[in-house]
C-alpha positions as CSV (number, residue, x, y, z in Angstrom):
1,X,91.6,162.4,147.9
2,X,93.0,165.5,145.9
3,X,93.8,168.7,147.5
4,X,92.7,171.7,145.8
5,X,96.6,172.4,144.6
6,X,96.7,168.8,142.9
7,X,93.3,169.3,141.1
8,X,94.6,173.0,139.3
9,X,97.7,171.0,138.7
10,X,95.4,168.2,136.6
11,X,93.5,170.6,134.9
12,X,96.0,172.4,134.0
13,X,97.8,169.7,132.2
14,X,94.7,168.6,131.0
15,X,93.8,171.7,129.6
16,X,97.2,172.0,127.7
17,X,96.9,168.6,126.3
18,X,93.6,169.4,125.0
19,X,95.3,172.5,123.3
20,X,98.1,170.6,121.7
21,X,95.9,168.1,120.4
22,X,94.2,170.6,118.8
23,X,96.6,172.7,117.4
24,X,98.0,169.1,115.8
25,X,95.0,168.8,114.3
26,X,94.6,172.0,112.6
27,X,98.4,171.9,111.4
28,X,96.8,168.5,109.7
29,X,94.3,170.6,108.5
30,X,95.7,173.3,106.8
31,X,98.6,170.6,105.4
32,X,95.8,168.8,103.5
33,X,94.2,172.1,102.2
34,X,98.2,172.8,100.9
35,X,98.2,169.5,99.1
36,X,95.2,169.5,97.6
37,X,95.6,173.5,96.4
38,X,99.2,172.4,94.8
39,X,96.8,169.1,93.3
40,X,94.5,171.8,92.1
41,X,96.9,174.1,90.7
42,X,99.0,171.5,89.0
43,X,96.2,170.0,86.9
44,X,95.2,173.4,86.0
45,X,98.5,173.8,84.3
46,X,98.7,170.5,82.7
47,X,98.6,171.4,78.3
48,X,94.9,170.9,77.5
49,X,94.2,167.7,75.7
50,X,95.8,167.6,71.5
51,X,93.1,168.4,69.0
52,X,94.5,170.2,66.5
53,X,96.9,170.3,63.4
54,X,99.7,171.5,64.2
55,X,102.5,169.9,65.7
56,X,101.6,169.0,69.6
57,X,102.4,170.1,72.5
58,X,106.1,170.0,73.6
59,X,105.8,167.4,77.3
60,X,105.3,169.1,80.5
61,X,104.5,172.0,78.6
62,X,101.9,175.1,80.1
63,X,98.5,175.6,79.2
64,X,99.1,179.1,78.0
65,X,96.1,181.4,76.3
66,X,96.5,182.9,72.8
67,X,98.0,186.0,72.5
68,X,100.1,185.7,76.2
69,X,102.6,183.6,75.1
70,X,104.8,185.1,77.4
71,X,102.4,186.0,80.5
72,X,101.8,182.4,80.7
73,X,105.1,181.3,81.3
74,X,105.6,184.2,84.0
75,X,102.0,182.9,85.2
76,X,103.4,179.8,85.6
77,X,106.5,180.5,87.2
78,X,104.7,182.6,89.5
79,X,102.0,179.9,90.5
80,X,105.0,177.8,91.4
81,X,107.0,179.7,93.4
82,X,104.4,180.2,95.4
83,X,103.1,176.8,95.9
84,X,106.6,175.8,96.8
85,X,107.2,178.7,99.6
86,X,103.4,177.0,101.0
87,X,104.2,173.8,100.8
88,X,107.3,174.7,102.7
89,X,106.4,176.8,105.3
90,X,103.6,173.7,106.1
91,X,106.5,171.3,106.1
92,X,108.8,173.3,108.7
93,X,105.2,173.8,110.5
94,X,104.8,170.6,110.7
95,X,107.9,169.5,111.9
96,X,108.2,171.7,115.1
């Protein structure tokens, strides 16, 4: 049988596996919610679909509301920049 020592020792390490696995899995958690916020975010500033009669849409361009022309490009910028600091700070998360 187990001394008293030897059973701490187990639960112990059980306990801290218990806690790693755990903290994997909300690391797993929030990285998902990052993706899926950068999904979000990038389909909201796709250009909205072409209707009109003047000329399209230049590719890649910004959905940008009338009378901001250039807010929306700061906007934009701005939306970026920050998704790209999240998605790093998850990756270097992630990795340790």
């Amino acid at each position: 049988m187990y001394d008293s020592k030897e059973i701490a020792e187990r639960a112990l390490l059980r306990a801290g596996l218990i806690k790693a696995r755990r903290k994997r899995e909300r690391l797993k958690i929030a990285a998902l919610l990052t993706g899926v916020s950068a999904l979000a975010a990038c389909f909201i500033l796709l250009p909205v679909g072409y209707g009109g009669t003047d000329p399209p849409p230049a590719q890649g361009s910004v959905r940008i509301p009338d009378g901001a022309v250039a807010g929306g490009y700061v906007l934009a910028g701005v939306i970026g920049f920050i998704l790209g600091v999240v998605v790093t700070v998850q990756c270097l998360r992630g990795r340790r």
